[in-house]
KEKE-3310 file (N, C-alpha, C; in steps of 0.2 Angstrom, whole numbers, plus 5000, padded with zeros to 4 digits):
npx = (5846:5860:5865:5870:5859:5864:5864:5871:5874:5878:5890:5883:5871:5861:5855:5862:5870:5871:5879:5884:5893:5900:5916:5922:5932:5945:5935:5923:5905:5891:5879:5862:5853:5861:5863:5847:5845:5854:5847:5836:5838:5842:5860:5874:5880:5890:5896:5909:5917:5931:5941:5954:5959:5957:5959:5960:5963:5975:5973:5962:5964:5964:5950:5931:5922:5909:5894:5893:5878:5861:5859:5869:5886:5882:5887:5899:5906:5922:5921:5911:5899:5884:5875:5861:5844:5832:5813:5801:5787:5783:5772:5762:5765:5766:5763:5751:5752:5746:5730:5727:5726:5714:5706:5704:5714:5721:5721:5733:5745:5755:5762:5775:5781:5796:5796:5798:5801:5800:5800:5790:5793:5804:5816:5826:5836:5832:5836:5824:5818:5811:5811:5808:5816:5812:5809:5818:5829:5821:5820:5834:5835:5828:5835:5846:5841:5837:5846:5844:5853:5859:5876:5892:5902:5920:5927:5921:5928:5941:5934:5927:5939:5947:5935:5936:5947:5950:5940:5942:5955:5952:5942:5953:5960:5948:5949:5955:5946:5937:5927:5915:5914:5921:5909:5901:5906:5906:5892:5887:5894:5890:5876:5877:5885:5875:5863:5868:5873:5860:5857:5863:5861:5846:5844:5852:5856:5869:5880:5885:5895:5891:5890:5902:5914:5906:5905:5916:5922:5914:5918:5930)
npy = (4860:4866:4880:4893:4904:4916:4932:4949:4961:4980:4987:4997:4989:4989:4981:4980:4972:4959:4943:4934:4922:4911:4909:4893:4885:4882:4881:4887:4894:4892:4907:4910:4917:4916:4902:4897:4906:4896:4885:4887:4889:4878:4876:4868:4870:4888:4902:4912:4928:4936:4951:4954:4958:4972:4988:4996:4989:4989:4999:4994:4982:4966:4953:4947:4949:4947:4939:4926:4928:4924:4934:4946:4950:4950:4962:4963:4968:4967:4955:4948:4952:4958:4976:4977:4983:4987:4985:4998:4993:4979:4972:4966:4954:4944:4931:4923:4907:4901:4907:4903:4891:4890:4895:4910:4919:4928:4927:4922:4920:4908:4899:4892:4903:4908:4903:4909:4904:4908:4910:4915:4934:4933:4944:4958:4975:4986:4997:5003:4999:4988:4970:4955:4942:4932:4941:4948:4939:4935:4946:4947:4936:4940:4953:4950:4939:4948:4959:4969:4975:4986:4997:5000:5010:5004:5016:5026:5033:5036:5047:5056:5059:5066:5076:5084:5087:5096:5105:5111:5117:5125:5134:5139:5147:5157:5165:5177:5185:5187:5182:5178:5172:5161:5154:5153:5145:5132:5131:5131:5118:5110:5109:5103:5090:5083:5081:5076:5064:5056:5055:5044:5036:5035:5032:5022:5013:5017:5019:5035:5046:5060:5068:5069:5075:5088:5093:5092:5104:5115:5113:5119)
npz = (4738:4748:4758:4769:4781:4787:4794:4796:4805:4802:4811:4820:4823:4810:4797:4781:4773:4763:4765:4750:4750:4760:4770:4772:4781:4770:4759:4751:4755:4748:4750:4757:4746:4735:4732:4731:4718:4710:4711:4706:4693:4689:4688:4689:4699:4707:4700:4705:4704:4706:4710:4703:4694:4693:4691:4702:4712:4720:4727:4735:4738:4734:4731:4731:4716:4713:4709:4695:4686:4677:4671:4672:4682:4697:4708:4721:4736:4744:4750:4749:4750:4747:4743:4748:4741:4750:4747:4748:4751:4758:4764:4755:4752:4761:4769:4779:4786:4795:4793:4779:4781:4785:4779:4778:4774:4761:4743:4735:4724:4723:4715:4705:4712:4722:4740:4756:4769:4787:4806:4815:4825:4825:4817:4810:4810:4798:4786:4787:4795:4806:4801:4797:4799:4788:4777:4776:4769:4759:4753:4745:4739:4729:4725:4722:4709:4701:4696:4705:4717:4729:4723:4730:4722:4717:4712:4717:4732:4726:4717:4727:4736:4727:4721:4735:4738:4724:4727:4738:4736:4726:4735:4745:4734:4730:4742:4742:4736:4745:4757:4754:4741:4744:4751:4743:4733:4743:4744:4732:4729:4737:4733:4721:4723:4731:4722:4713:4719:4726:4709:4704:4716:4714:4699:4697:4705:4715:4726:4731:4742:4745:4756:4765:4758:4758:4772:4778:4770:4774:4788:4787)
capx = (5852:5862:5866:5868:5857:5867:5864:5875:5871:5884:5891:5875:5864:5857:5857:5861:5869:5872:5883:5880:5895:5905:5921:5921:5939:5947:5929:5917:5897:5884:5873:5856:5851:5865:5857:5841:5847:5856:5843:5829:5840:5844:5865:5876:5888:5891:5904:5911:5923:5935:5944:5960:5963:5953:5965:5961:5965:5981:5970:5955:5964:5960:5944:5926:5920:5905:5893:5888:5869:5860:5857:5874:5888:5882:5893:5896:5911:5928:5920:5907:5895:5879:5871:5853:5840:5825:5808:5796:5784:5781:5767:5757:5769:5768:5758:5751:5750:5739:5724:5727:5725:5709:5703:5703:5720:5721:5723:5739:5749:5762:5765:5781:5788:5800:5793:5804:5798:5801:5798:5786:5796:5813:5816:5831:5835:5835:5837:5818:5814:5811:5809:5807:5821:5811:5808:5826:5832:5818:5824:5842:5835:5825:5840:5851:5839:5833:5851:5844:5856:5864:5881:5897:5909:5927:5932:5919:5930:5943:5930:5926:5944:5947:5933:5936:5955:5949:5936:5946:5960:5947:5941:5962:5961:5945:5950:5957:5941:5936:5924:5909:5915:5922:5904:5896:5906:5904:5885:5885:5894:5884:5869:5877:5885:5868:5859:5872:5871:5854:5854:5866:5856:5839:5842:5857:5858:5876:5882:5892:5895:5891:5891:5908:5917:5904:5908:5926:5923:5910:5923:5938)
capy = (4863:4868:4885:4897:4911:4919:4938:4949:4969:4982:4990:5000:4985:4990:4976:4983:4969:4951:4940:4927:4915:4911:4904:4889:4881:4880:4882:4893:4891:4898:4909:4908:4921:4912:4895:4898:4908:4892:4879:4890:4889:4873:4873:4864:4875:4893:4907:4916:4931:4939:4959:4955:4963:4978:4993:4999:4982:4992:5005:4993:4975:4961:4950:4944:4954:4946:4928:4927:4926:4927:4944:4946:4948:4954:4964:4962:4971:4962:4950:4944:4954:4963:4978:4977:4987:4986:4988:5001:4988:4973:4968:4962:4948:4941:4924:4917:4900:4898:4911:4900:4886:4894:4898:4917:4920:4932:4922:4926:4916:4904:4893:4895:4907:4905:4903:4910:4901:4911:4909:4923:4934:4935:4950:4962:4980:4988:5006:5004:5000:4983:4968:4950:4936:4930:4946:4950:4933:4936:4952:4948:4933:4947:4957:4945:4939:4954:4965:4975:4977:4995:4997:5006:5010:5006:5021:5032:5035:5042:5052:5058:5064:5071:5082:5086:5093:5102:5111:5114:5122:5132:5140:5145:5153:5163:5169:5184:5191:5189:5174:5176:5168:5154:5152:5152:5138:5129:5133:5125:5110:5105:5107:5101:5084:5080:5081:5071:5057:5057:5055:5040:5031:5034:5031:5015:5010:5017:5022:5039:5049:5067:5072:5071:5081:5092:5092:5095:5111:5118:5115:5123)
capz = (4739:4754:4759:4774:4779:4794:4793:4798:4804:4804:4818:4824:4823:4803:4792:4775:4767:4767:4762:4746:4748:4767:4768:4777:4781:4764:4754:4749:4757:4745:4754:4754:4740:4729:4731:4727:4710:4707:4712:4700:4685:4689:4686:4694:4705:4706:4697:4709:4700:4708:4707:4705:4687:4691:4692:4709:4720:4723:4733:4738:4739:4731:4735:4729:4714:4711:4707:4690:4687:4672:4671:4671:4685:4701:4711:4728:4739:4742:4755:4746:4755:4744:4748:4751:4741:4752:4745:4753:4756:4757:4764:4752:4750:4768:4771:4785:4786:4798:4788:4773:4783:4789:4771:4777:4770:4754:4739:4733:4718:4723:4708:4702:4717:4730:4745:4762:4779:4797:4811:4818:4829:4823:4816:4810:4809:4791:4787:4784:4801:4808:4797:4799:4794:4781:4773:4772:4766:4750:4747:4742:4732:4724:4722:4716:4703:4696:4700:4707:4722:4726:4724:4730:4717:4719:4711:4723:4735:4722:4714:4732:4736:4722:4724:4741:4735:4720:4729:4743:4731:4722:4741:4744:4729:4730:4748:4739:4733:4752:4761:4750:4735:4747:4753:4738:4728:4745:4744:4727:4729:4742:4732:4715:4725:4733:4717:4708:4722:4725:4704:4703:4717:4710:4693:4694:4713:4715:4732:4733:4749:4746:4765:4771:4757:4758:4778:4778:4767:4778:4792:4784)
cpx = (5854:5865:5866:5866:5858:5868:5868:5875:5877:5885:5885:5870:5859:5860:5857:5868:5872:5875:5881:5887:5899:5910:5923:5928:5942:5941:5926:5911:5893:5881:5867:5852:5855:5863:5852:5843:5850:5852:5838:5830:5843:5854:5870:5880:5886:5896:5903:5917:5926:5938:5951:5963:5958:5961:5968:5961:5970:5980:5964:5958:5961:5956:5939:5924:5912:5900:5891:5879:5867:5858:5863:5880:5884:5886:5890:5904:5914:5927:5916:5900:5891:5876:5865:5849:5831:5819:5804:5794:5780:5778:5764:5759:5771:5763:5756:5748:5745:5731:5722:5725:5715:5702:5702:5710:5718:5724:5727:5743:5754:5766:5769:5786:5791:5799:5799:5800:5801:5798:5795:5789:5804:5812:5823:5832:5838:5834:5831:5815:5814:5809:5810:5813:5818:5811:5813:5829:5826:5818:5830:5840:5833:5831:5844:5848:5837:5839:5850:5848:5860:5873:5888:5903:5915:5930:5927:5923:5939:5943:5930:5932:5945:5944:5933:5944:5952:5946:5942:5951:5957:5944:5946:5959:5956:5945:5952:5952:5937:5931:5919:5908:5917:5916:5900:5899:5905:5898:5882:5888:5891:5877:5871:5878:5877:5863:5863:5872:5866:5851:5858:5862:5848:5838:5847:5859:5866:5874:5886:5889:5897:5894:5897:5914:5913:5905:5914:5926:5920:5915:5930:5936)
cpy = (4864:4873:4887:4904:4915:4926:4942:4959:4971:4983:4992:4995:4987:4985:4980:4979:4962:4946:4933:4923:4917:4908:4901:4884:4886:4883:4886:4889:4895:4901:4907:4908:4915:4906:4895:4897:4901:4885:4880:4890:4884:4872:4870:4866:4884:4897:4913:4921:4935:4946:4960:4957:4971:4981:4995:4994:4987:4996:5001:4983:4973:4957:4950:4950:4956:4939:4932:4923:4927:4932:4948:4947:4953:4955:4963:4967:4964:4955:4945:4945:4958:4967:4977:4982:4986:4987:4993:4999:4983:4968:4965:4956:4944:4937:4923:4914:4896:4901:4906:4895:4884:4895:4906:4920:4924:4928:4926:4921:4913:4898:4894:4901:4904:4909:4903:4906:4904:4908:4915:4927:4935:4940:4955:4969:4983:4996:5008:5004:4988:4977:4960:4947:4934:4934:4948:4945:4935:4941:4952:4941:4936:4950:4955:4943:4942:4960:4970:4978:4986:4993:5003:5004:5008:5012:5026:5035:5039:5046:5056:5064:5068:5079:5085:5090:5097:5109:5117:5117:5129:5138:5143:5150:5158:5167:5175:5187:5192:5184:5172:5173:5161:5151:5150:5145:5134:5128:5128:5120:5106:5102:5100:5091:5082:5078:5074:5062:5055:5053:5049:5036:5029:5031:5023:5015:5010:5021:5026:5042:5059:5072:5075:5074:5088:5096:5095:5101:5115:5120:5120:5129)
cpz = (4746:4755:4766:4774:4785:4790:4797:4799:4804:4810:4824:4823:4818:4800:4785:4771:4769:4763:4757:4746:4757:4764:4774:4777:4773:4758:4756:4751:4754:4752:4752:4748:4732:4728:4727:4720:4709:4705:4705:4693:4683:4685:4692:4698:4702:4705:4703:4707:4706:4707:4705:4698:4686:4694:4699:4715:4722:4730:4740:4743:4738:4734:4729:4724:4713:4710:4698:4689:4678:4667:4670:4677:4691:4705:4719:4732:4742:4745:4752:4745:4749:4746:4747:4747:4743:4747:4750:4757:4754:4760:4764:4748:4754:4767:4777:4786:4788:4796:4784:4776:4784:4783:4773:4774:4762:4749:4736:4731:4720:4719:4707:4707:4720:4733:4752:4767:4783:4798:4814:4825:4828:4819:4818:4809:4802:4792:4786:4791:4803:4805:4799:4795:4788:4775:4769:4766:4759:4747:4745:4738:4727:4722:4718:4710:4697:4695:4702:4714:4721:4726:4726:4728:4719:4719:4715:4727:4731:4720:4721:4733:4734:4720:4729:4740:4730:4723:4735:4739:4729:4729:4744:4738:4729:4738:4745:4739:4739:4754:4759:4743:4737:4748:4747:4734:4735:4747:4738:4726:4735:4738:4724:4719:4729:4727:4714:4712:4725:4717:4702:4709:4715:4701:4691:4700:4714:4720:4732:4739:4748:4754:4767:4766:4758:4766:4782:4772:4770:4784:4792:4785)
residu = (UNK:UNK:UNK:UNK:UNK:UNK:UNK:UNK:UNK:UNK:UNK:UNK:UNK:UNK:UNK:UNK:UNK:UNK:UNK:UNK:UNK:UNK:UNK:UNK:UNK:UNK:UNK:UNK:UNK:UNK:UNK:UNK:UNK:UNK:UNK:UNK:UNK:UNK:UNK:UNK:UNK:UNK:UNK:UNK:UNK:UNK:UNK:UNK:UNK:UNK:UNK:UNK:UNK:UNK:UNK:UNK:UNK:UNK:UNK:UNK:UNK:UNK:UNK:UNK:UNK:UNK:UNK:UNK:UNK:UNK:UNK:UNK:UNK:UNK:UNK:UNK:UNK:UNK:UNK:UNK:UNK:UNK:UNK:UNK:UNK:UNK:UNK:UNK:UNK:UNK:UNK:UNK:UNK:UNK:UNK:UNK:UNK:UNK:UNK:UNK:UNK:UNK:UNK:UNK:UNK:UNK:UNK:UNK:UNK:UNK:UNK:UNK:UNK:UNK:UNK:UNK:UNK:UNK:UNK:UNK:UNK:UNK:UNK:UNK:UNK:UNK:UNK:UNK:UNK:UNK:UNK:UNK:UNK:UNK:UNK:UNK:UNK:UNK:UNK:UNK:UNK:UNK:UNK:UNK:UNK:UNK:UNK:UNK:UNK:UNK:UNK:UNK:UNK:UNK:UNK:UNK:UNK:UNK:UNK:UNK:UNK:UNK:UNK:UNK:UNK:UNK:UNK:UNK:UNK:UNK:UNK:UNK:UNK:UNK:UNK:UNK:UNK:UNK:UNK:UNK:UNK:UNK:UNK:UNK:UNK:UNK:UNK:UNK:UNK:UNK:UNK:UNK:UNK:UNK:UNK:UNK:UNK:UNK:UNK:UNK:UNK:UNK:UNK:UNK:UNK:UNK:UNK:UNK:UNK:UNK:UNK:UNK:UNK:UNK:UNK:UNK:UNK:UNK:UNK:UNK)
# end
């Protein structure tokens, strides 16, 4: 197969996600991770879906919704771009060729896997700390194979809003009773929305942003 595996950090130099298809002129360039997945399951091309009957394009604009895999659609944001679920560590999934070459190398199974090649020395910045090119690149084939990528909802940031007007409403109206009842629902929706986005990444790798309506209440 033929792919590309150009990575791409945010602004502050973290890589936290990477794109599985380019667009090259006119056409689409699988990415790396998406190749692979295509090669390993041997079909002939890749589905690539689209957002453009979801409800909220109007707010988010239309783009990439997703590839299909056979685990079922992985989501990607409108670019195409997936976020990244690191693993802690990974280690004890590193080779080096010259060990093995050596016979001191740790026997470690590679029948049947897919095997990344680096270059020793290249290395990119994850929200985990500093990690090699190859490592990234076989973490988003991992992700993509297994879905386990995180994701952030479209409709979060009108979830978001929404909370941040409510609450904000609800702290005008207990001004009456005088600044300690304002403090208190803004005491528990800090704890409540941390809890809650906290329990939506841990339990189903969804991205919400607690902070900044919690943030803009504090400041009020």
């Amino acid at each position: 197969g033929a792919a590309a595996s150009n990575l791409s950090p945010e602004h502050d130099g973290v890589l936290r996600r990477t794109p599985l298809v380019f667009q090259l002129g006119p056409a689409l360039v699988p990415g790396m991770a998406a190749e692979v997945l295509r090669v390993t399951e041997g079909k002939p091309d890749i589905t690539v879906t689209s957002n453009e009957r979801d409800p909220l394009t109007f707010l988010t604009g239309t783009g990439i919704a997703g590839l299909e895999t056979p685990a079922g659609i992985a989501p990607t944001d409108g670019s195409g771009r997936m976020r990244l679920h690191y693993a802690a560590n990974v280690s004890e999934r590193m080779l080096n060729p010259n060990a093995l070459e050596t016979g001191k190398g740790a026997a470690v199974p590679v029948k049947g896997a897919v095997v990344v090649i680096g270059a020793e020395g290249e290395v990119v910045k994850t929200p985990l700390g500093l990690a090699s090119v190859a490592s990234v690149i076989s973490e988003s084939i991992e992700n993509l194979a297994n879905r386990a990528m995180l994701v952030r909802p479209a409709w979060s940031r009108i979830l978001e809003a929404l909370a941040l007007a409510v609450l904000g409403a609800a702290m005008i109206a207990l001004l009456r009773f005088g600044l300690g009842w304002p403090a208190a629902l803004v005491m528990a929706a800090a704890a409540a929305a941390g809890t809650g986005s906290w329990y939506l990444y841990a339990a189903h790798g969804l991205l919400t942003d607690a902070a900044t309506p919690v943030l803009f209440l504090l400041l009020a």
